[in-house]
C-alpha positions in Angstrom: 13.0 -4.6 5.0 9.4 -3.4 6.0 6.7 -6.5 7.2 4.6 -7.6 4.9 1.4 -9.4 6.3 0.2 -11.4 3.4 3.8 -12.2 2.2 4.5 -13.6 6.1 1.2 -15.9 6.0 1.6 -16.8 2.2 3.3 -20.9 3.7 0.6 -20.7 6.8 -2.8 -19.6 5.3 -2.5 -19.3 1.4 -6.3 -18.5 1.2 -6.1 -15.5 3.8 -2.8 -14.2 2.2 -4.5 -13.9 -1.0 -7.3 -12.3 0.4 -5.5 -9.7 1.8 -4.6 -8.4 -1.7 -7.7 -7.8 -3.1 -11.7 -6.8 -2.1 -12.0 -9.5 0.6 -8.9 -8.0 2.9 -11.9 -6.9 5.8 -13.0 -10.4 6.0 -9.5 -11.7 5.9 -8.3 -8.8 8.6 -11.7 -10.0 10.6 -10.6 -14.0 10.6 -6.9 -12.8 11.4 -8.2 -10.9 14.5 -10.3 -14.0 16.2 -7.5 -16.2 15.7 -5.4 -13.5 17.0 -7.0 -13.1 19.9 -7.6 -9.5 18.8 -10.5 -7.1 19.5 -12.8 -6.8 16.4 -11.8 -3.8 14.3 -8.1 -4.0 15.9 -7.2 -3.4 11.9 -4.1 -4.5 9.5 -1.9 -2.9 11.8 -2.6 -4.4 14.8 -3.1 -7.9 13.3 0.6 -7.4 11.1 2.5 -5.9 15.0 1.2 -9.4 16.4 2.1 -11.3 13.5 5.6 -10.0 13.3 5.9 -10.4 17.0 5.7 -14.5 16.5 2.8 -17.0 16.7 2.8 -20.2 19.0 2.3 -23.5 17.7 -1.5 -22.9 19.1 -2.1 -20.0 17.2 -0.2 -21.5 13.8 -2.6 -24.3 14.0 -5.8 -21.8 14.4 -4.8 -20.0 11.9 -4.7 -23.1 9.5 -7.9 -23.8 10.4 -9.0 -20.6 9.5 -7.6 -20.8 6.2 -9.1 -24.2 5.3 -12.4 -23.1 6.2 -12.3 -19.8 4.3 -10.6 -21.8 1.4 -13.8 -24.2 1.7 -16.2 -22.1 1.9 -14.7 -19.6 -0.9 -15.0 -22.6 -2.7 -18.6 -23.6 -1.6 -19.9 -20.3 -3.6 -18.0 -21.0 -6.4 -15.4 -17.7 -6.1 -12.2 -17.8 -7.8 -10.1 -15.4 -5.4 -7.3 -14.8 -7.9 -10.0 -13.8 -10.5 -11.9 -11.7 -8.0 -8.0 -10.0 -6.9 -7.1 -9.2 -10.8 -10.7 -7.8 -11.4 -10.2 -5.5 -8.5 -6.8 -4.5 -9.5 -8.0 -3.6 -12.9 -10.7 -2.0 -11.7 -8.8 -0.1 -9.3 -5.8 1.0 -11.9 -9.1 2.0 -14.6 -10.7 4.2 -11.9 -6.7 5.8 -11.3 -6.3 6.0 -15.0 -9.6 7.8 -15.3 -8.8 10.4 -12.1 -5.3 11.4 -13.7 -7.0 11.9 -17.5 -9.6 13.9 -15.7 -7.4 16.1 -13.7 -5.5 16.4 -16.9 -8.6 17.0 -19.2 -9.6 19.5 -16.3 -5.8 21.4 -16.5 -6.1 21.7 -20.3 -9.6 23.1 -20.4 -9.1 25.6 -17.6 -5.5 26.6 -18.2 -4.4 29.3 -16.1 -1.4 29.0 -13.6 -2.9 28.5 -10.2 -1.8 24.4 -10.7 1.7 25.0 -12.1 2.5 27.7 -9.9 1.5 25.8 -6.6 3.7 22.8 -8.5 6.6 25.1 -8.5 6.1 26.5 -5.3 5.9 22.6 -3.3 8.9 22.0 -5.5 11.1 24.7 -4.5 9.9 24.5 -0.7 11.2 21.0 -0.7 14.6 21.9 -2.1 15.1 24.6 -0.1 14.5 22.8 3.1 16.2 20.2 2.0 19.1 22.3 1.5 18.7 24.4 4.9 19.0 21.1 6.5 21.8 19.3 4.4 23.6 22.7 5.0 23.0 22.6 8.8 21.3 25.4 9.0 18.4 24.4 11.2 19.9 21.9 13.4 21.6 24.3 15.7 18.2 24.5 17.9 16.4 21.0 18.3 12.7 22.3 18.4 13.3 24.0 15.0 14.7 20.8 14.1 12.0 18.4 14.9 10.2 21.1 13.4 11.7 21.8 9.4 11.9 17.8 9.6 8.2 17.9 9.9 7.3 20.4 7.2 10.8 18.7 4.9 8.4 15.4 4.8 5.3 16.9 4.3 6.6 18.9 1.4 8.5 16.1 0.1 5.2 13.9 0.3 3.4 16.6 -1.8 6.6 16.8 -4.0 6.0 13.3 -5.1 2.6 14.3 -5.5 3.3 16.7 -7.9 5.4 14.6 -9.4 3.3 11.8 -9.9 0.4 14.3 -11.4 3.0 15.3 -14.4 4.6 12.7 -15.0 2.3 9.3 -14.0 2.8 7.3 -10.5 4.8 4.4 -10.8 2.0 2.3 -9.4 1.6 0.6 -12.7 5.5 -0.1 -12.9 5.1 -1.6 -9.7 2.4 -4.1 -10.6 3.9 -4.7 -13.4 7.2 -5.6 -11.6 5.4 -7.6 -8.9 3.1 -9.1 -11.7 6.2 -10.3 -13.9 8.2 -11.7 -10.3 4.8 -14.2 -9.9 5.1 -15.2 -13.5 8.6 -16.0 -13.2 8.5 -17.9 -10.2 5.2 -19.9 -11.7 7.6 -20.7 -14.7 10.1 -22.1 -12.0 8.1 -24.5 -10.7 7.1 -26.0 -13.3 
């Protein structure tokens, strides 16, 4: 199971967890990396390898203190951080939705079979590696190896590229999925 930075500081700073999820994530990453003891700009990564490493009671209580005081002061200027998250989600799924219908737009106006053709072409590549190296036809010499491994997970990132241009992403499904989780566990605890 991957680490999940906000998901690991949801019990131990609410305010920064839920910051981390929307437009204020910089400021949040910037508290995290004083408490942390982190250069400034060390970045999410950084911040989440040290988090997932452990904190010491020190560093648990400076991070509270962190949290109340961004909390306080969120609440000083009068922002609502869930409504500022959901307004930058939907904003962020409108400008998606309007890049796909524009690409789409673009592909019915145009027409030709430059798009489809490169499609079929990443699509094939990635089957046919895919099958040179399920058939063990490239592991015999390690450099090629390391090497069709390489261009297998390029093409299979531009696969699901393609993919996701035909046929939709499944980022909305995921929101909705993670959306519907919250709701249920609100319900719950009621």
């Amino acid at each position: 199971m991957p680490f999940h930075l906000a998901t690991s500081l949801q019990n131990l700073a609410p305010t920064l967890a839920t910051m981390l999820g929307g437009p204020l994530a910089g400021t949040a990453v910037s508290a995290l990396e004083g408490v942390l003891g982190l250069a400034p700009g060390a970045g999410t990564d950084e911040v989440s390898a040290t988090v997932a490493a452990g904190l010491t009671p020190q560093t648990i209580a400076a991070l509270r203190t962190a949290d109340q005081k961004h909390a306080e002061l969120l609440g000083q200027q009068g922002i609502d951080l869930a409504k500022v998250n959901a307004d930058y989600a939907a904003a962020s799924a409108g400008i998606e939705a309007a890049d796909r219908d524009s690409a789409r737009r673009r592909e019915i106006s145009v027409g030709g079979l430059t798009t489809p053709v490169m499609a079929w072409i990443v699509i094939a590549a990635s089957i046919g590696l895919g099958i040179a190296v399920i058939t063990g036809h490239v592991t015999k010499d390690p450099a090629l190896a390391t090497l069709v491994g390489t261009v297998l997970g390029s093409f299979l990132s531009e696969a699901k590229q393609v993919i996701a241009y035909y046929f939709g992403s499944s980022a909305g499904s995921d929101r909705k999925t993670e959306l519907l989780s919250q709701a249920a566990g609100r319900q719950h605890t009621s």
